[in-house]
Structure formats: structure tokens, C-alpha cells
N, C-alpha and C positions, 0 to 999 in steps of 0.2 A: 486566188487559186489555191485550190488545199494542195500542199505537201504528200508527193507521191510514197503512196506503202510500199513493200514488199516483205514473201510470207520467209519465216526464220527457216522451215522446214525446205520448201522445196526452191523459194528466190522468186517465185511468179510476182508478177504485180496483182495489188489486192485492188478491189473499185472501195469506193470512199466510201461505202456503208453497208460492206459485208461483214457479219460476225465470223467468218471462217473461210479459209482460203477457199477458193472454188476447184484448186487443182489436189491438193491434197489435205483438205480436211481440219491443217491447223487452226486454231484458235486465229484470230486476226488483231487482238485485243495486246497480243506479243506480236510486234511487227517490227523489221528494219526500215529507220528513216533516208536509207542513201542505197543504192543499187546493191547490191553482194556483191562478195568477188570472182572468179571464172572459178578458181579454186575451191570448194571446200569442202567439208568433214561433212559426209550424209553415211545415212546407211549405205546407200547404194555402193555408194565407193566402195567401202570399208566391208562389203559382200564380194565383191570383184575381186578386190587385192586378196582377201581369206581366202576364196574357191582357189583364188589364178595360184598361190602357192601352196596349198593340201593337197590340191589336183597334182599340182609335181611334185611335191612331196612323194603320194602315193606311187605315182606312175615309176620315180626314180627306185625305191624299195621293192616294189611288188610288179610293177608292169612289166620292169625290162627283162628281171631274172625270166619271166614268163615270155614272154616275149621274143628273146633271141639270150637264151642262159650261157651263149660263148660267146661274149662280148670279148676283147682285147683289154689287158689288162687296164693297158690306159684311158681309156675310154671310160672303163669303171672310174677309175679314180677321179678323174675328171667330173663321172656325174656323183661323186661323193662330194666331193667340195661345192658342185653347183649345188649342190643341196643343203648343206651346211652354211655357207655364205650367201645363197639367194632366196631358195626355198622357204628353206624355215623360217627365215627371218619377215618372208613377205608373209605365213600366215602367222603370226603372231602381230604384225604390225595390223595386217586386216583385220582380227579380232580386236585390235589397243582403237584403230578406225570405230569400230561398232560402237565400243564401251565409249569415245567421245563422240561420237553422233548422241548416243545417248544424252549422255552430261552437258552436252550444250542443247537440246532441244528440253530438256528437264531442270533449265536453268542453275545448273549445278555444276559449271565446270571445277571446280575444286577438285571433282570427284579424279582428274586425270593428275592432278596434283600427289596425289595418294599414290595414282599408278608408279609416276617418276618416282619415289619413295621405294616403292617397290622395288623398284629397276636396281638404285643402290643396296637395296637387301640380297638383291641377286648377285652381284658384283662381290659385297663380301662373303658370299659363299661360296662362291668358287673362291676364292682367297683361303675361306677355311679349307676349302679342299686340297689346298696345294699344298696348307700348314699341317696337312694332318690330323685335323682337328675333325673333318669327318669321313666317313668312310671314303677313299679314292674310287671313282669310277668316272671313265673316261665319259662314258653316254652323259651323266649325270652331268658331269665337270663342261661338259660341250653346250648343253643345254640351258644351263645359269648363265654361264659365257653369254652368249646368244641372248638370252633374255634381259639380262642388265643392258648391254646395249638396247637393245630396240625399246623396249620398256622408258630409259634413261632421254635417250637422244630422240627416238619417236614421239614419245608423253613431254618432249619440252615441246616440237614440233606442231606436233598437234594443240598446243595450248597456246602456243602465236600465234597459230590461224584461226582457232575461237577466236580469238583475241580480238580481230579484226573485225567481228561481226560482232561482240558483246560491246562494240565501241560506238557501235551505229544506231543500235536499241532503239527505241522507245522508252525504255524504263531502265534504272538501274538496278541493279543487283550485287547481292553480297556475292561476289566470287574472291573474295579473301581469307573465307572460313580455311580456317586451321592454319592459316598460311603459318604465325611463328611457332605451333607447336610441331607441325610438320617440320620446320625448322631445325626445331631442336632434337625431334627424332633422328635426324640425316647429322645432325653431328655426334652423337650418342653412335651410328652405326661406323662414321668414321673414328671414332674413340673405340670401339670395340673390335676394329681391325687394328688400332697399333697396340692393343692390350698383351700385341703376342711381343711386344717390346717394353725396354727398361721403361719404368715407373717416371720414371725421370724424362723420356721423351714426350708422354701423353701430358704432362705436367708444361711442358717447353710450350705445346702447341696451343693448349689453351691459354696460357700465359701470352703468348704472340697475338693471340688473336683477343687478349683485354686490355694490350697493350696499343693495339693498333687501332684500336674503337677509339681509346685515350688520345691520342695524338690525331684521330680525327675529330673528336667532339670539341678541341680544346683552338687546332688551327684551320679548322675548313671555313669559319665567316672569313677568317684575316685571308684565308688565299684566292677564295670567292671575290672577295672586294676585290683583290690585287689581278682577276680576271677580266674584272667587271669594265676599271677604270685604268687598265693597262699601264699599271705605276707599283712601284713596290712598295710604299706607304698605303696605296688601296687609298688614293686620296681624288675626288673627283674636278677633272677639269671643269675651266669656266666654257669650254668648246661645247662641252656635252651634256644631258639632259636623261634620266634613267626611266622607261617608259612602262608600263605593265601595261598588256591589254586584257582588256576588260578589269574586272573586280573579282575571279576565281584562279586561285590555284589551281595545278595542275592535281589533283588529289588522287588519280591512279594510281601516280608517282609516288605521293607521299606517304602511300600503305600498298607497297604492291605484292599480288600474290604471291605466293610459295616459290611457283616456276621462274618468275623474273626478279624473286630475291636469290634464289641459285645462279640464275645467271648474272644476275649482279657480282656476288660475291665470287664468279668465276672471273669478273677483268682482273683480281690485285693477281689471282694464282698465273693468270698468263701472263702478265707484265713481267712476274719474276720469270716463268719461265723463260719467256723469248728474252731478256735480258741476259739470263747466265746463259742458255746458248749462243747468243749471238759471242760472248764475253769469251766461253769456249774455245769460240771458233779464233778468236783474234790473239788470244792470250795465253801464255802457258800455262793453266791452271789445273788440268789432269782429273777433271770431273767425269768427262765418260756419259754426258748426260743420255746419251744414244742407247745406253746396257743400264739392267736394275739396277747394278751396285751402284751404277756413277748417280739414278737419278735419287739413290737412297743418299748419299755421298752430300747433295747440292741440297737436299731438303733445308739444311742449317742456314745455308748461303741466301735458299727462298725465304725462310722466315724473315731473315735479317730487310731483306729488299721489301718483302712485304711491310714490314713495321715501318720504312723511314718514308717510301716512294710510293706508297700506294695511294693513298691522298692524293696527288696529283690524277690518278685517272680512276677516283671508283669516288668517296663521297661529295667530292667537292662536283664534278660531274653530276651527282646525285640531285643535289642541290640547286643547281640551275635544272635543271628537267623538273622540278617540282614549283620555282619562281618563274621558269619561261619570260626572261626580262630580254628589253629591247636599249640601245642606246642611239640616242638622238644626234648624230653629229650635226652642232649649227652652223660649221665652217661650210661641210658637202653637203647639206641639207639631205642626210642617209640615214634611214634608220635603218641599225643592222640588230639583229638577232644577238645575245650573250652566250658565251661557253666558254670550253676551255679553248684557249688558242687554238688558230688552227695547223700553226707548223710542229707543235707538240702532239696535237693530236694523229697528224701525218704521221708524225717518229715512233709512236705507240705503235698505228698500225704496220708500220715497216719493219719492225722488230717480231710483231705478231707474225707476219709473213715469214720472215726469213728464218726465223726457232720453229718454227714448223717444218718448212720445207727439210731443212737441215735434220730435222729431229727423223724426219719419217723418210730421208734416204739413209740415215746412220743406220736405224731400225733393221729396215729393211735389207742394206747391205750384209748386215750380221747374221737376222734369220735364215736369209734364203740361200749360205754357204750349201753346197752339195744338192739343194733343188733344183729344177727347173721348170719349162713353165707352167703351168697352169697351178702346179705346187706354190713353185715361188711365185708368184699372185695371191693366192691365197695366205700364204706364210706370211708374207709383207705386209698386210692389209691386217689380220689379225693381230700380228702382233704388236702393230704400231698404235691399233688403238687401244689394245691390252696397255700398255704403257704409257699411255695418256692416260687412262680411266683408273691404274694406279697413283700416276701421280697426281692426278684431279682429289681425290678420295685421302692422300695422306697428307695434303694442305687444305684439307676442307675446315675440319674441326676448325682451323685456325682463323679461314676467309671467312665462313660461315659463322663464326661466333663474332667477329668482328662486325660484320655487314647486319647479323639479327639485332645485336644492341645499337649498334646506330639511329635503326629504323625503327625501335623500341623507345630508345630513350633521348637521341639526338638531332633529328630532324625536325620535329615541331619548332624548338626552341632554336636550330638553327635559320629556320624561317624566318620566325617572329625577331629575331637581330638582326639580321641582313633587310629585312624590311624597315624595321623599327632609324636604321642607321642612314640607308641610302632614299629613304621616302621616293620611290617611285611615284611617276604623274601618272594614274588612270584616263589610258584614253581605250575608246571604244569605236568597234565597227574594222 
């Protein structure tokens, strides 16, 4: 029985020996081998979300004044913000929709790779804005705001849920163009935000981040092994047996695009984070990571955590996502899956949890002083992820140079030892 089709474009099922979808037209020749998901990136979508927010856009500017022009003051303000926080942000996302309905039907997502790129050129322009570096204006300064977010957080979004379907193909395809030079552009635009600082601090950050490549490329087989074989020698029992299935690498893994080497290089920056806040919270150390100064204050403290701790949750991680090994226990007759433990891996996320939570009611507590509601809503929400999106951007240079040379110049070779040492049994099926 053949393997059922379906079309990339609309999800119909295709018959077994059509050249082109019957419901829309697609080629058939590009086809998904496994159902689509309920969810995904079409035009259609991405015209709905565009109309549903221009439509209020317009209506909020121009309808209401018309409309009923003695509204209550609060009420105005009210649909200012809804417009600023909802509106806008939905037509710009429905356009970022279009542009990757595009890019995945023209077998080019990359293309939204470029968008996220964008997103942080927008982020540090409003930065220059604040620095006086370009002219001040409130519209202008609201509007990069707004657009680095959605740009940023939408263009990752949207490129996990291509993702899902460029996985199911038929055929593969280069969706890793540009991936390390786009790279190295998003560190170049985080070096060109701390240039408005000592010479001396852009120099710290690059330096942390060839530092930290170093102390991965030198100990992630040794801590991998000591994963693998749950011993601190990385020495393997006579109980166990190291299993690979099948004879392929995990190779998305081993070269992944621009979007999921960003998010890569986003674990070391949250691990410090949620570390010195939770550390904060327990400890008298007077960081203030809640206000800029404090989180300008803790940047030295993150480099430090990045360079010694981050190994534990970003390359070595890495590394098993790309070997997808198994071990065979012959006492419990169990094969179980490798990574990184799993009560570490719990404490990583519990820390993630709790430096968030903690981060974004300090935020918030301080913003929305003399607001109230629908302001302080708005105030809190703004400015919590204003303050993430800064400090994502002033440890980027560092995660990001770190994580690009790894994925450059130490992964192949950390493959080819972790295999060459532990000789995995190929079994198949």
C-alpha cells in the first residue's frame, strides 16, 4: 500500500498519481509524508490576523473620534493601549504570517530567519533612541518597540512551526542558508549597542564568549561520557551496553538553523539569569536584578556563570541531540534514551521558573507605582519584556559567539570522539 500524500499548501490529501493538488493547485511533486498539524502558517491565516488588527487599528484612530468624539477620558486611554499592545502588534504579526506562508511554500524558510534579524535591528534602535543617538520621538520609539518584539518572538514562532512540517517533506532542503552569517550579524548588532560603553566592556564580552567555546570544546566529550555512563570517570559498566539506532545522525542537529542556534545560545543567558535571581532572592547581594541599573550591575556576575556552568545545560546537551544514543540496561532488560540527568535537568527548569516569575512581579511592582488598571497592565507587560529583551541583547555577543564557534568548529569532532570511544551497537527498527 503506497504511503499516503498530503498537499504542503492547503494539507488535502493528494491520490497516488496526481501531479498537483486537486484542491489548490500545488505542485504534488512537494508533498508531506505524515498528516500536517491543526495549526499552521497559510496565507489565509496570516490575512485574517492582518485585516482582524488594521481593521482596529483604523477603527480605534479614525472610527471612534467619528463616531461618538466625547468619549470619557478613560475609555480613550484605554483604547490607546489596546491599540498599542494588541492592535498593532496583531497587524504586523499578520503581515510576519504572510511573509512565512511565503517562505515555507517557496521552500525558503531562511527567509524568516532574516525577518528575526530584523526584529533585533529594531530593538537596538530604539536603544539608540533612548541614547540619543537618534532623533527622540515618542511614535517612532513605540513603533521599533513593537516591531522588535513581534519581529523577534513572532519570526522565532513562526519558524518552529515551519519547522514541523519541513520535518515531514518529502525532500530535504537547504533551510540553513546564512544561518552562521546571519549569526554573526546579531552579534555585530549586540556589539554595536554596548559601543555606547568602555572599550573595555565590548572586549570582556567577546572574550567570555571565546572563553566559554574553550572550556566547551576542551570538556563536553569528558562530561557527555560521565552522562552517558552515570560515573565520574565516564567509565562504562559491565550492566550496560551503548546502543544507536539506526546508522544516522541526528544532522538538523548538527547544523541548525539561525532561529534554533539563537535559541540555543539563549539556554547559557537564562541559566545565569534565573541563577543570580533566584541567588538574589536568598542572598544579601544587592543586585536589584528587577531595575536596569541592577541588571546592568549582574552582567559581570552572568559572564562569570556563563563561562564555568553553562556546559552543563547548552553544549553537552547539544551533543546528545545530535548522537540520540540509547543505553541498554542487562540487569532490567531497559533501554532507556541518554541526556542530561533528569533531576538536573528538573533544577534548570525550576530556576527558569522561579527568576522569571520573581523578575516580572519586581518589574512590574516598580513600573506600575501611581497607575492603575488598564495602565498598570499595560506598564507591566511592557516593561518586563523591555527588560528581558535588554538583557537577552547585552549577553548575546557573548552566548552567541560562544554557541556559533562550537557549531563551527566543535561539534563534528565532538561526534567523531564520543563515538570513536564508546563504540555504540547499531541496532535498527
Amino acid at each position: 500500500m503506497a504511503n499516503k500524500r498530503y498537499c504542503l499548501k492547503c494539507g488535502a490529501e493528494l491520490p497516488e498519481v496526481s501531479e498537483y493538488c486537486g484542491r489548490c493547485g500545488y505542485p504534488a511533486r512537494i508533498h508531506l509524508i505524515d498528516e500536517p498539524p491543526k495549526l499552521r502558517i497559510t496565507y489565509k491565516l496570516g490575512i485574517v490576523i492582518f485585516l482582524l488588527g488594521l481593521l482596529s487599528h483604523l477603527f480605534v484612530n479614525y472610527g471612534v473620534a467619528f463616531l461618538n468624539p466625547n468619549l470619557p477620558e478613560n475609555t480613550l486611554y484605554m483604547l490607546v493601549y489596546a491599540d498599542e499592545a494588541l492592535f498593532l502588534p496583531l497587524t504586523l504579526f499578520g503581515a510576519l504570517t504572510i511573509i512565512s506562508a511565503y517562505a515555507k511554500l517557496s521552500l525558503r524558510p531562511w527567509i524568516i530567519d532574516i525577518v528575526v534579524v530584523f526584529g533585533f535591528l529594531c530593538f537596538v534602535l530604539t536603544l539608540y533612541i533612548i541614547f540619543g543617538y537618534l532623533p527622540k520621538s515618542t511614535y517612532i520609539y513605540a513603533h521599533f518597540r513593537t516591531a522588535s518584539y513581534i519581529l523577534t518572538i513572532g519570526g522565532i514562532l513562526c519558524r518552529k512551526m515551519i519547522d514541523r512540517e519541513v520535518n515531514i517533506l518529502n525532500m530535504q532542503i537547504d533551510d540553513t542558508k546564512f544561518s552562521y552569517s546571519l549569526a554573526m550579524l546579531t552579534i555585530l548588532l549586540s556589539i554595536s549597542y554596548l559601543s555606547s560603553l568602555p572599550l573595555a566592556v565590548i572586549l570582556s564580552s567577546l572574550s567570555a564568549g571565546i572563553i566559554t567555546w574553550t572550556v566547551w570544546d576542551t570538556y563536553t566529550p569528558r562530561i557527555t561520557r560521565m552522562y552517558i555512563f552515570k560515573n565520574w570517570r565516564g567509565e562504562k559498566g559491565e550492566w550496560m551496553e551503548v546502543v544507536q539506532i539506526g546508522d544516522k545522525l541526528n544532522w538538523r542537529e548538527l547544523k541548525p538553523h539561525y532561529t534554533n542556534l539563537l535559541l540555543k545560545s539563549f539556554t547559557p543567558i537564562l541559566m545565569a539569569f534565573s541563577l543570580l535571581t533566584f541567588a538574589d532572592e536568598i542572598l544579601p547581594l544587592g543586585l536589584e536584578i528587577s531595575t536596569i541599573e541592577g541588571m546592568a550591575k549582574s552582567i559581570k556576575y552572568s559572564l562569570g556563570l556563563i563561562m564555568v556552568f553553562s556546559i552543563f545545560v547548552s553544549s553537552t546537551q547539544w551533543l546528545f541531540d545530535v548522537l540520540d544514543l540509547r543505553i541498554f540496561d542487562k540487569r532490567e532488560n531497559v533501554l532507556e534514551k541518554v541526556g542530561i540527568i533528569s533531576y538536573l535537568d528538573s533544577f534548570i527548569d525550576v530556576f527558569a521558573l522561579i527568576g522569571f516569575l520573581i523578575t516580572l512581579y519586581n518589574v512590574a511592582a516598580r513600573e506600575v507605582e501611581g497607575a492603575t488598571g488598564v495602565a498598570a497592565v499595560y506598564y507591566s507587560i511592557s516593561s518586563t519584556v523591555f527588560v528581558l529583551f535588554l538583557y537577552w541583547i547585552t549577553l548575546l555577543a557573548t552566548s552567541l559567539t560562544a554557541t556559533l564557534l562550537y557549531f563551527k568548529f566543535s561539534i563534528r569532532k565532538h561526534v567523531n570522539k564520543v563515538l570513536r570511544e564508546i563504540g555504540p551497537i547499531q541496532k535498527y527498527g
